[in-house]
ZAKEBA-103459 format. One record per residue (C-alpha): x, y, z; residue in three letters; residue number from 1; chain. Coordinates in nm, 2 decimals. Example, Ala and Ser with C-alpha at 12.3 -4.5 7.8 and 13.67 -1.06 7.14 Angstrom:
2
<rec u="1.23" v="-0.45" w="0.78" r="ALA" k="1" c="A"/>
<rec u="1.37" v="-0.11" w="0.71" r="SER" k="2" c="A"/>
//
This chain:
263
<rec u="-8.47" v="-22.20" w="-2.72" r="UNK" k="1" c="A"/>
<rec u="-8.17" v="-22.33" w="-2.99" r="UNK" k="2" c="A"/>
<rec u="-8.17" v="-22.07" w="-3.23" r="UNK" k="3" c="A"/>
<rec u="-8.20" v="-22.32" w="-3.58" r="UNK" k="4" c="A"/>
<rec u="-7.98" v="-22.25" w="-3.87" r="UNK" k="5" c="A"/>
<rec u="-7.95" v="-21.86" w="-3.75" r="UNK" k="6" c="A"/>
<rec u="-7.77" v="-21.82" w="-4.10" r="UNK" k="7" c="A"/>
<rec u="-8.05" v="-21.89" w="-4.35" r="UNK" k="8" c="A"/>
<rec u="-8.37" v="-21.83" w="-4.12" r="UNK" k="9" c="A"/>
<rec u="-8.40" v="-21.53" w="-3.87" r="UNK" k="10" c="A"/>
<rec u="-8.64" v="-21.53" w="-3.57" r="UNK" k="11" c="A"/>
<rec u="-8.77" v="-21.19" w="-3.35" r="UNK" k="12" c="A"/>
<rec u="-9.00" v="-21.22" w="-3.06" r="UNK" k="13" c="A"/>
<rec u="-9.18" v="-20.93" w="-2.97" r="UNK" k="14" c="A"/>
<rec u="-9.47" v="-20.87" w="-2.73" r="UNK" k="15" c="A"/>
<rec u="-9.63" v="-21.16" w="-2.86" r="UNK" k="16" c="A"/>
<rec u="-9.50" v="-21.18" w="-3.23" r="UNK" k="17" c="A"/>
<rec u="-9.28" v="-21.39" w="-3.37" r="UNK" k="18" c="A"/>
<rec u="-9.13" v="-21.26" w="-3.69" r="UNK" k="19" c="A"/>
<rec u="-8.97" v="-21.58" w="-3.90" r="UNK" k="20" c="A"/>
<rec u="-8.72" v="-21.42" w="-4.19" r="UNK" k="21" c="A"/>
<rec u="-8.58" v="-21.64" w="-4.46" r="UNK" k="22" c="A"/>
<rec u="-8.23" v="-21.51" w="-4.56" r="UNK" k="23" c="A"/>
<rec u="-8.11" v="-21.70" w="-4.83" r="UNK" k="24" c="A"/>
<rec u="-8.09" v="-21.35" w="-5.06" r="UNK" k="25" c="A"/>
<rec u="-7.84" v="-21.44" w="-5.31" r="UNK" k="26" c="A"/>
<rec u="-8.06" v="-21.76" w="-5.42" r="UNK" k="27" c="A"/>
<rec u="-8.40" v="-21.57" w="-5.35" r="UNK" k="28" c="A"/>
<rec u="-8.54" v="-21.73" w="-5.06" r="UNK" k="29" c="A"/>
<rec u="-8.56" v="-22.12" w="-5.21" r="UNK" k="30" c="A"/>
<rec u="-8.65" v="-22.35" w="-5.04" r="UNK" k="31" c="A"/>
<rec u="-8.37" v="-22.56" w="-5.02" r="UNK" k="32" c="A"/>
<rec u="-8.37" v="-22.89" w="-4.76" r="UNK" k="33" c="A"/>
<rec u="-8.20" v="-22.68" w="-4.52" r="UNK" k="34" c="A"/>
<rec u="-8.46" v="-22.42" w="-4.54" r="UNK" k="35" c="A"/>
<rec u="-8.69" v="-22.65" w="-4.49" r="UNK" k="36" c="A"/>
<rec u="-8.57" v="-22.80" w="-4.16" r="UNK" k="37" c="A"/>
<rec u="-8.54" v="-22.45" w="-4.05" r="UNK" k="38" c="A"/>
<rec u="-8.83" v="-22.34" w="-4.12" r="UNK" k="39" c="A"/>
<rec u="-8.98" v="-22.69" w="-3.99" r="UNK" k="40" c="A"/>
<rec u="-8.80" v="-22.67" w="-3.68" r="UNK" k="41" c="A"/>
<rec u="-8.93" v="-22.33" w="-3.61" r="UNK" k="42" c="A"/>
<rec u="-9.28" v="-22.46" w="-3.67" r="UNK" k="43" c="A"/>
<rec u="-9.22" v="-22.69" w="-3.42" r="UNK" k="44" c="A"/>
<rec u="-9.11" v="-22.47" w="-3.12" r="UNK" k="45" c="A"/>
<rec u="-9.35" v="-22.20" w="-3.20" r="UNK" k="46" c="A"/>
<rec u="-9.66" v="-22.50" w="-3.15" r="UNK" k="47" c="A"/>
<rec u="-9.57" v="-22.55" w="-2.81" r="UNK" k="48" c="A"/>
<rec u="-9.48" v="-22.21" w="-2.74" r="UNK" k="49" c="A"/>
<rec u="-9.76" v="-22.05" w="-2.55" r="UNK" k="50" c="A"/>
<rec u="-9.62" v="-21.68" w="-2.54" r="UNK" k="51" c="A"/>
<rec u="-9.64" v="-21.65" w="-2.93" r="UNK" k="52" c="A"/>
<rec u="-10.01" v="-21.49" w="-3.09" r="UNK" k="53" c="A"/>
<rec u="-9.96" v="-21.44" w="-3.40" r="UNK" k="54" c="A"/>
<rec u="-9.61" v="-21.53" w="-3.64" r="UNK" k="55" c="A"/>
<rec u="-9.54" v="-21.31" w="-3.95" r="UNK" k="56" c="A"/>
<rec u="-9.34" v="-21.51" w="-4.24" r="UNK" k="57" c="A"/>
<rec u="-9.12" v="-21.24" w="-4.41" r="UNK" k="58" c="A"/>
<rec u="-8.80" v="-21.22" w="-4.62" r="UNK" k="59" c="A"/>
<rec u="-8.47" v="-21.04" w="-4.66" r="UNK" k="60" c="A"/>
<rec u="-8.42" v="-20.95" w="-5.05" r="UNK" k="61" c="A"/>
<rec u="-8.59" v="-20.90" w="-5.37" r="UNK" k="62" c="A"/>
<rec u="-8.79" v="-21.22" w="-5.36" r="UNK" k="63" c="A"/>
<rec u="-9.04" v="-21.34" w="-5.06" r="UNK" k="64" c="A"/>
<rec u="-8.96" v="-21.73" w="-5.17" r="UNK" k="65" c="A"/>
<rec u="-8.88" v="-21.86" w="-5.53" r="UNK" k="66" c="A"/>
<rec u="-9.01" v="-22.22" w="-5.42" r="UNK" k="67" c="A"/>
<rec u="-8.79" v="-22.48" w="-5.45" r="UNK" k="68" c="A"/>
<rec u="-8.42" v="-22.54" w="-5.49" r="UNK" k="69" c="A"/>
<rec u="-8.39" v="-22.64" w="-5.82" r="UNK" k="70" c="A"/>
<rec u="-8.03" v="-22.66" w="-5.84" r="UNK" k="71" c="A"/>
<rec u="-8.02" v="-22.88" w="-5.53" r="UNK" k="72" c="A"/>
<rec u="-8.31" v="-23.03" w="-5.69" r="UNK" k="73" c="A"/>
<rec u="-8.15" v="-23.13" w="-6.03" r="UNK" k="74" c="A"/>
<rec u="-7.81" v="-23.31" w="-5.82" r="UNK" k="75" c="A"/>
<rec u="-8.02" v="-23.56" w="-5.71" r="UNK" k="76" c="A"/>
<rec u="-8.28" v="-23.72" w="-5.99" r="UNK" k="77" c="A"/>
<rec u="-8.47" v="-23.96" w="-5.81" r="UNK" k="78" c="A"/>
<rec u="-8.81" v="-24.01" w="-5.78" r="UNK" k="79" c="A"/>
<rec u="-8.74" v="-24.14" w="-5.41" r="UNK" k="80" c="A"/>
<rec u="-8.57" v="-23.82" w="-5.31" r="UNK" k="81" c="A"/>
<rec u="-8.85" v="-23.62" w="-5.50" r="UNK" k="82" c="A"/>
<rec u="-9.10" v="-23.79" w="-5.31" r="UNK" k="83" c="A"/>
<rec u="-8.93" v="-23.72" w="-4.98" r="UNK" k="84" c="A"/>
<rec u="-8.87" v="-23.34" w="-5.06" r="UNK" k="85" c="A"/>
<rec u="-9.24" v="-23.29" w="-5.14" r="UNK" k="86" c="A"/>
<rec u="-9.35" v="-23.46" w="-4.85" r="UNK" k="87" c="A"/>
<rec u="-9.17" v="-23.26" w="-4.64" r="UNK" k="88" c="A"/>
<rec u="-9.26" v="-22.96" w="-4.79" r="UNK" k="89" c="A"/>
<rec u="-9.65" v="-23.07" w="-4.78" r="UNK" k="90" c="A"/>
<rec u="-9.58" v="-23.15" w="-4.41" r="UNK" k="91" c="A"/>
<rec u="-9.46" v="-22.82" w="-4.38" r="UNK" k="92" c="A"/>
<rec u="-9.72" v="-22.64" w="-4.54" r="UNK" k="93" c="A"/>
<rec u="-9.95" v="-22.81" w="-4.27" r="UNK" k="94" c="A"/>
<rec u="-9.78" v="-22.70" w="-3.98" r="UNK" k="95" c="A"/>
<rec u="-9.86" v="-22.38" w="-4.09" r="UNK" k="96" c="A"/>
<rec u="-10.20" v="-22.45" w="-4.07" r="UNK" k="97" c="A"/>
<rec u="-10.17" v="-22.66" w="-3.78" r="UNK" k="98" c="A"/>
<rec u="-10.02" v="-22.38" w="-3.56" r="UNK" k="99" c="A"/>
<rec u="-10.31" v="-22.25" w="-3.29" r="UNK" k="100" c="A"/>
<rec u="-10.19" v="-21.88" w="-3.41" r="UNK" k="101" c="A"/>
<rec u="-10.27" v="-21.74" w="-3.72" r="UNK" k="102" c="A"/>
<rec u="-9.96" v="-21.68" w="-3.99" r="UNK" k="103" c="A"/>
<rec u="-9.94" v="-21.36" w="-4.14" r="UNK" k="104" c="A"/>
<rec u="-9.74" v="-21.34" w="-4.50" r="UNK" k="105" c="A"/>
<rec u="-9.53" v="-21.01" w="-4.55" r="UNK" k="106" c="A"/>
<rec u="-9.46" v="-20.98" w="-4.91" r="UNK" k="107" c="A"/>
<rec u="-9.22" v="-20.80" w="-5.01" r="UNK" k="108" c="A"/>
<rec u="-9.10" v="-20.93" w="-5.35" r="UNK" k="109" c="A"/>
<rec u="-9.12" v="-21.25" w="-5.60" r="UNK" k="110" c="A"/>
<rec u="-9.35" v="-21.54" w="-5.46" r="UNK" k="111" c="A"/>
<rec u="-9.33" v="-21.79" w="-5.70" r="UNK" k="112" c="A"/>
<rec u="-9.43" v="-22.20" w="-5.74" r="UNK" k="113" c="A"/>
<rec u="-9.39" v="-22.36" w="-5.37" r="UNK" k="114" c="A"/>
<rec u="-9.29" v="-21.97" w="-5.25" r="UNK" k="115" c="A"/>
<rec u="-9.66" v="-21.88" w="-5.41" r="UNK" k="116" c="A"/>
<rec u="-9.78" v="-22.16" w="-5.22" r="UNK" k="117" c="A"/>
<rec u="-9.63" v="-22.07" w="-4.93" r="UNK" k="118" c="A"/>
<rec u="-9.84" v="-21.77" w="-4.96" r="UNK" k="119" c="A"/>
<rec u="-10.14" v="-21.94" w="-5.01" r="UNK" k="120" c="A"/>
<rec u="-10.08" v="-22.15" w="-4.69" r="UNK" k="121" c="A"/>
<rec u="-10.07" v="-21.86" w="-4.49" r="UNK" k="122" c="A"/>
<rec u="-10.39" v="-21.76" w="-4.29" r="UNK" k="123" c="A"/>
<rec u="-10.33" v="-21.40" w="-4.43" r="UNK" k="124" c="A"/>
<rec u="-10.07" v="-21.25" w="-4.66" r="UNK" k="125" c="A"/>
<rec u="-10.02" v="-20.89" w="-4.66" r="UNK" k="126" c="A"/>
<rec u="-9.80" v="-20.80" w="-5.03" r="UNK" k="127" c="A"/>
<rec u="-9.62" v="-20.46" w="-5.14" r="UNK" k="128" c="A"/>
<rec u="-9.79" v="-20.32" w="-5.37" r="UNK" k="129" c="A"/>
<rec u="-9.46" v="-20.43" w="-5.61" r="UNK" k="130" c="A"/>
<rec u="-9.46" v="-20.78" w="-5.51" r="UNK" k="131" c="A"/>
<rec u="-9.57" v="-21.03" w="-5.79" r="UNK" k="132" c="A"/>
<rec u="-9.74" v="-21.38" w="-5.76" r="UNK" k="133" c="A"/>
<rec u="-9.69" v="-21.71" w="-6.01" r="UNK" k="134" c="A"/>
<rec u="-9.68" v="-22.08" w="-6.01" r="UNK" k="135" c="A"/>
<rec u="-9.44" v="-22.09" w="-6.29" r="UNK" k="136" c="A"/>
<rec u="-9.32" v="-22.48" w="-6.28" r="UNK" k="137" c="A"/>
<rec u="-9.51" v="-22.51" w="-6.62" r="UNK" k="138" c="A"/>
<rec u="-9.26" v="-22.33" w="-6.80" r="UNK" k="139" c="A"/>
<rec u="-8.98" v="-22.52" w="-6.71" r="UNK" k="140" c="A"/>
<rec u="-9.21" v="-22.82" w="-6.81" r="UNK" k="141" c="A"/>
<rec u="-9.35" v="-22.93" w="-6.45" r="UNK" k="142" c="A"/>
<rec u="-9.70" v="-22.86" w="-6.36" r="UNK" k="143" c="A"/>
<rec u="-9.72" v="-22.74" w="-5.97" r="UNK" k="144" c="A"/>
<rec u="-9.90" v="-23.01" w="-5.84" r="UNK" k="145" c="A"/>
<rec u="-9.82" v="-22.92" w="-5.50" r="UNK" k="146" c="A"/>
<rec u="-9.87" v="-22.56" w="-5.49" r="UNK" k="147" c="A"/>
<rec u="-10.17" v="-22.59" w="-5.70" r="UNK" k="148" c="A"/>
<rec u="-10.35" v="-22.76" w="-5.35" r="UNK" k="149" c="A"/>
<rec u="-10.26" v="-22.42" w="-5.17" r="UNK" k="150" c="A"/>
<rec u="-10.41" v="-22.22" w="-5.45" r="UNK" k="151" c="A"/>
<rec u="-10.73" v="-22.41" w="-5.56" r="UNK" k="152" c="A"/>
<rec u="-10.81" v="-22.33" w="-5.19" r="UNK" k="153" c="A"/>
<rec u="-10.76" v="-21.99" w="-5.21" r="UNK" k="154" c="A"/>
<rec u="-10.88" v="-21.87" w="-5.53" r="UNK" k="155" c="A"/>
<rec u="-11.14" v="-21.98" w="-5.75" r="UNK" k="156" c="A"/>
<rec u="-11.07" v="-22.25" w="-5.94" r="UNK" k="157" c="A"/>
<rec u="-11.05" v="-22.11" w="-6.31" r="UNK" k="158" c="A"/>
<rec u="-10.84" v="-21.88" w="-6.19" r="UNK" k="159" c="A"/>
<rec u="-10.60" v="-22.11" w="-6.01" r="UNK" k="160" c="A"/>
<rec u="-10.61" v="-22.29" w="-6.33" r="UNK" k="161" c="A"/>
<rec u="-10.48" v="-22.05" w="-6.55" r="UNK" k="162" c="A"/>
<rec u="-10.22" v="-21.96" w="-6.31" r="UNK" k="163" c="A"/>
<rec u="-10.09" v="-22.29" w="-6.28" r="UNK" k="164" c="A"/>
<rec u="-10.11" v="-22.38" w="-6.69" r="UNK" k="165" c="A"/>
<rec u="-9.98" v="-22.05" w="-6.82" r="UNK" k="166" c="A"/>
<rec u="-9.71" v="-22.05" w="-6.53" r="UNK" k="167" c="A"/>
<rec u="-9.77" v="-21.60" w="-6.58" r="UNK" k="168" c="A"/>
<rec u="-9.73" v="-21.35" w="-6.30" r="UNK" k="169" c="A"/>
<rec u="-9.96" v="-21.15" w="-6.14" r="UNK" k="170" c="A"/>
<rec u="-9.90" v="-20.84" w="-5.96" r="UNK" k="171" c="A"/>
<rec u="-10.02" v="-20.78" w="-5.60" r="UNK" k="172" c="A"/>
<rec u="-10.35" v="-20.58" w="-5.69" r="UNK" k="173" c="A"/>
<rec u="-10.46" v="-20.84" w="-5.88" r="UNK" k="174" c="A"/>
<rec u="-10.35" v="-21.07" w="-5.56" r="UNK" k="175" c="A"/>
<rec u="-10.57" v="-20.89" w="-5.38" r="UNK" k="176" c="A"/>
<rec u="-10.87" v="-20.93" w="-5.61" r="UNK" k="177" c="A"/>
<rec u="-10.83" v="-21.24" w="-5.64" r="UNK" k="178" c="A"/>
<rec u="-10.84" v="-21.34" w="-5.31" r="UNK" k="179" c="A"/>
<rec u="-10.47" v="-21.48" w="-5.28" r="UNK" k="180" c="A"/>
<rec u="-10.36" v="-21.21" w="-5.03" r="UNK" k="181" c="A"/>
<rec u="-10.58" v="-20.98" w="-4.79" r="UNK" k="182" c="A"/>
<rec u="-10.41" v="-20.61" w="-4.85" r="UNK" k="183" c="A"/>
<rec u="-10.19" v="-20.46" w="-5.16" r="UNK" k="184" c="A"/>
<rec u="-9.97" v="-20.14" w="-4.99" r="UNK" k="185" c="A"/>
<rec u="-9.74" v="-19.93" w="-5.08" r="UNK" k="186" c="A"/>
<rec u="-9.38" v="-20.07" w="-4.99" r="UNK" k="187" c="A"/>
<rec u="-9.29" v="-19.77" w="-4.70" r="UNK" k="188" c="A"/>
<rec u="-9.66" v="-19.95" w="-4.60" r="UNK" k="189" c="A"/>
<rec u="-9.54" v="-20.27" w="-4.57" r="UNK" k="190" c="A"/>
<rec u="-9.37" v="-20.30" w="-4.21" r="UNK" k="191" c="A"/>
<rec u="-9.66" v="-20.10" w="-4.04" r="UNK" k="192" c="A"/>
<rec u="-9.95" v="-20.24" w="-4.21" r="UNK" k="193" c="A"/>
<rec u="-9.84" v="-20.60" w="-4.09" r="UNK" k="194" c="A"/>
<rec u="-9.75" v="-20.50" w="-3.75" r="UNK" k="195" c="A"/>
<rec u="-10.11" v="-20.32" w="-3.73" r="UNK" k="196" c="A"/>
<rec u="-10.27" v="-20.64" w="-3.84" r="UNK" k="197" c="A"/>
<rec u="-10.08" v="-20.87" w="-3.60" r="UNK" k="198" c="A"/>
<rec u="-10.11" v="-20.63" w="-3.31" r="UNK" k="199" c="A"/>
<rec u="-10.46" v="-20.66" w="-3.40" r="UNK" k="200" c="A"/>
<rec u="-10.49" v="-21.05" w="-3.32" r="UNK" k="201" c="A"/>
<rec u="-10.30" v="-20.99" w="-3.03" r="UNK" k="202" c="A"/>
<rec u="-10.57" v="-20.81" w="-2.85" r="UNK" k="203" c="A"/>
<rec u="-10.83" v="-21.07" w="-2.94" r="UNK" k="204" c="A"/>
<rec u="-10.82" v="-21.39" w="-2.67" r="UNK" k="205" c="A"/>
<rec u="-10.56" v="-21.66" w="-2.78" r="UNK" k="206" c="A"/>
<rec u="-10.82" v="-21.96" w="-2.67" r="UNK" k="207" c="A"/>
<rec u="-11.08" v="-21.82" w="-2.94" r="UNK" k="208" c="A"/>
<rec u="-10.85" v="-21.78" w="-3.21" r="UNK" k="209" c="A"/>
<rec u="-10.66" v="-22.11" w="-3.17" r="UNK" k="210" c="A"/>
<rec u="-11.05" v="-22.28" w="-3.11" r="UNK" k="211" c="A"/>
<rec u="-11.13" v="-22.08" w="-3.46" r="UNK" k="212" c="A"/>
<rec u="-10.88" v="-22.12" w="-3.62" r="UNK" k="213" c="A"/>
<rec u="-10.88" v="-22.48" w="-3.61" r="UNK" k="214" c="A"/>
<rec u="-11.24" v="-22.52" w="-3.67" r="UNK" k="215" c="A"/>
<rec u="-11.22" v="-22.29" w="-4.01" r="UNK" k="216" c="A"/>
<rec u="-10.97" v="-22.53" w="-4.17" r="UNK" k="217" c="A"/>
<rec u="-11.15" v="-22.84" w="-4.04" r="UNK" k="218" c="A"/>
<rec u="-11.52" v="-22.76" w="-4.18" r="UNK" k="219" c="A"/>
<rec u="-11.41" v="-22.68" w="-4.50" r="UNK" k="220" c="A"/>
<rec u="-11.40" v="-23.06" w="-4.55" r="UNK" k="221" c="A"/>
<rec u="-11.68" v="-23.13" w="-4.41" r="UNK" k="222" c="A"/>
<rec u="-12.04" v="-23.20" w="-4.59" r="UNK" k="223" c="A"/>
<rec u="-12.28" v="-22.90" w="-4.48" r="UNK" k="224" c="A"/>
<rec u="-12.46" v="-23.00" w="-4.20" r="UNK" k="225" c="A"/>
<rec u="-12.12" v="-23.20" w="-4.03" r="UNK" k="226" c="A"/>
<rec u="-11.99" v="-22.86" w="-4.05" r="UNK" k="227" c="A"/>
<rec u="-12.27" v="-22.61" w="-3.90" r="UNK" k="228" c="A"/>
<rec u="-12.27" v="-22.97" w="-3.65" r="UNK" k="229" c="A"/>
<rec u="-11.88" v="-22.91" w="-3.57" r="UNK" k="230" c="A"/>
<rec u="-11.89" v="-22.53" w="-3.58" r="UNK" k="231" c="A"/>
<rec u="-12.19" v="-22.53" w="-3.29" r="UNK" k="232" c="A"/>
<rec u="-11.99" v="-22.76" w="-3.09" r="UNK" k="233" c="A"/>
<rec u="-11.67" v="-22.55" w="-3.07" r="UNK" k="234" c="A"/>
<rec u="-11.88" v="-22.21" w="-3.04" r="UNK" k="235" c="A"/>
<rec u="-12.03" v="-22.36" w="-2.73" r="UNK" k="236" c="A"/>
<rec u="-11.72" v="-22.47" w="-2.60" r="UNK" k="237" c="A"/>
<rec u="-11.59" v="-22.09" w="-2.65" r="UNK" k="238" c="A"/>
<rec u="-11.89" v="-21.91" w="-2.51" r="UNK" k="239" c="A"/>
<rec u="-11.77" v="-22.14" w="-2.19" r="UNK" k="240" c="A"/>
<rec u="-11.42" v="-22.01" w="-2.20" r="UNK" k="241" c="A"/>
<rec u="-11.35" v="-21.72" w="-1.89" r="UNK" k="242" c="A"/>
<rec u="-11.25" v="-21.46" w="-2.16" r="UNK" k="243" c="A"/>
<rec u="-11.55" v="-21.53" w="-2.38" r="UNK" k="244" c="A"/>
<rec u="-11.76" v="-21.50" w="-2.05" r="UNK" k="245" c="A"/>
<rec u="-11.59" v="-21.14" w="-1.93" r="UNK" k="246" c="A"/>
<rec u="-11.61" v="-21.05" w="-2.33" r="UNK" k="247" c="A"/>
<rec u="-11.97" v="-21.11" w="-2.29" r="UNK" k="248" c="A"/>
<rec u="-12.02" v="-20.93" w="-1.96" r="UNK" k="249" c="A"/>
<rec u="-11.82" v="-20.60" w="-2.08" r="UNK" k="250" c="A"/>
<rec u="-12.04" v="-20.57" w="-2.40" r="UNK" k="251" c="A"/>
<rec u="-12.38" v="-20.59" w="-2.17" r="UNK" k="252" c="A"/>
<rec u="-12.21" v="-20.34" w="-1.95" r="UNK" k="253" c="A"/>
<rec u="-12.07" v="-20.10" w="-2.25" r="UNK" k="254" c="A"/>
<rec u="-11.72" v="-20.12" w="-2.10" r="UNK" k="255" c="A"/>
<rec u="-11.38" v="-20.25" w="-2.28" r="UNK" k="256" c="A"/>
<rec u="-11.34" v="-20.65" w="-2.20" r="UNK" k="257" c="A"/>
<rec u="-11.02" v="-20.70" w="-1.95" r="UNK" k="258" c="A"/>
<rec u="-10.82" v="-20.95" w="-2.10" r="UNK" k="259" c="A"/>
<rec u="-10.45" v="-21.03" w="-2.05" r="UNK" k="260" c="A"/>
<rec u="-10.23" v="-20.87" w="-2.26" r="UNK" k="261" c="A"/>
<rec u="-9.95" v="-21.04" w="-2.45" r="UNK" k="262" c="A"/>
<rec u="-9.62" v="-21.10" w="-2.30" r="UNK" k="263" c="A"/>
//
């Protein structure tokens, strides 16, 4: 595999996880265009990339992601270019969701406006207990229109709003609360507690997750009965699936399931 842009975005594969760290430190984590095709590129590879089972999103630094590159932003006001930046960056944020593995987010600092969103997008986010949380556009006079699609989806919607019109922080515990991110721990925590949680999906089958997964995102746009309707079609496509069938047989017979492990 072409290692993409090995400068500003790290990759570690291990035993079935891929670790993706943004290292842009010194400009906390933005998501500058070149970030973006990184990060994009990544995306990508890991699609087709059978081997992976679950992909943590961390970051080297103080901050997890500040959002965008406002600086690279402000050298080029068009509302062309704008439109192209947040399209890729929406694209993006799909991919995430798109993958058949679920996304971990390891917190370890300042997640803020498209970075906040980038939390959101995650399937689960795991924060220090020091990390904080805002989609703070509104105080340099632009609402987060983007980000707030992320966030309406993961909070309730008063409290989405008052994040994205007050533009304040929140700290992790209230994160947690909230329903932004799944665990607040202590930051010696951090490393393990994601690892745990990833090793975790690892010894579940891939076909199930990716077959969940998918189905989870798409109901939620569906009426009611289109969803039970889409949901009962995929579980009985799953309960078809070999490891579904030998999960099945080792609960009737009170022994462990024997499924492949990760390689």
């Amino acid at each position: 595999m072409k290692d993409h842009h090995p400068d500003i975005l790290e990759r570690e594969d291990q035993q079935g996880i891929t670790t993706l760290t943004l290292n842009r430190p010194q400009h906390f984590n933005a998501l500058s265009e070149e970030m973006l095709t990184a990060l994009q590129a990544q995306l990508d590879d890991i699609k087709s990339d059978s081997t992976v089972r679950c992909v943590i999103l961390a970051a080297n630094g103080k901050a997890f992601c500040a959002g965008h590159d406002l600086r690279q932003m402000q050298a080029t006001p068009q509302q062309t270019y704008y439109e192209a930046l947040f399209h890729r960056c929406s694209h993006l944020m799909q991919s995430l969701r798109e993958l058949p593995v679920p996304v971990i987010a390891k917190v370890q600092g300042l997640a803020t406006a498209a970075g906040c969103q980038l939390v959101a997008t995650c399937d689960l986010a795991i924060a220090a207990e020091s990390a904080r949380f805002a989609v703070s556009g509104i105080n340099v006079g632009l609402f987060c229109s983007t980000p707030a699609v992320a966030l309406t989806r993961n909070l309730p919607i008063k409290r989405a709003f008052e994040m994205l019109v007050t533009g304040k922080f929140i700290d992790a515990a209230t994160a947690a609360a909230w329903g932004l991110i799944n665990q607040a721990v202590p930051e010696q925590e951090l490393d393990s507690a994601t690892q745990a949680l990833a090793r975790e999906i690892c010894s579940k089958p891939a076909i199930s997750i990716a077959r969940g997964k998918a189905m989870v995102y798409r109901q939620q746009m569906m009426a009611l009965p289109d969803a039970y309707a889409h949901a009962a079609e995929v579980m009985a496509c799953n309960i078809m699936d070999p490891e579904a069938q030998e999960g099945i047989t080792a609960f009737l017979d009170k022994r462990k399931p024997n499924w492949a492990a990760p390689t």
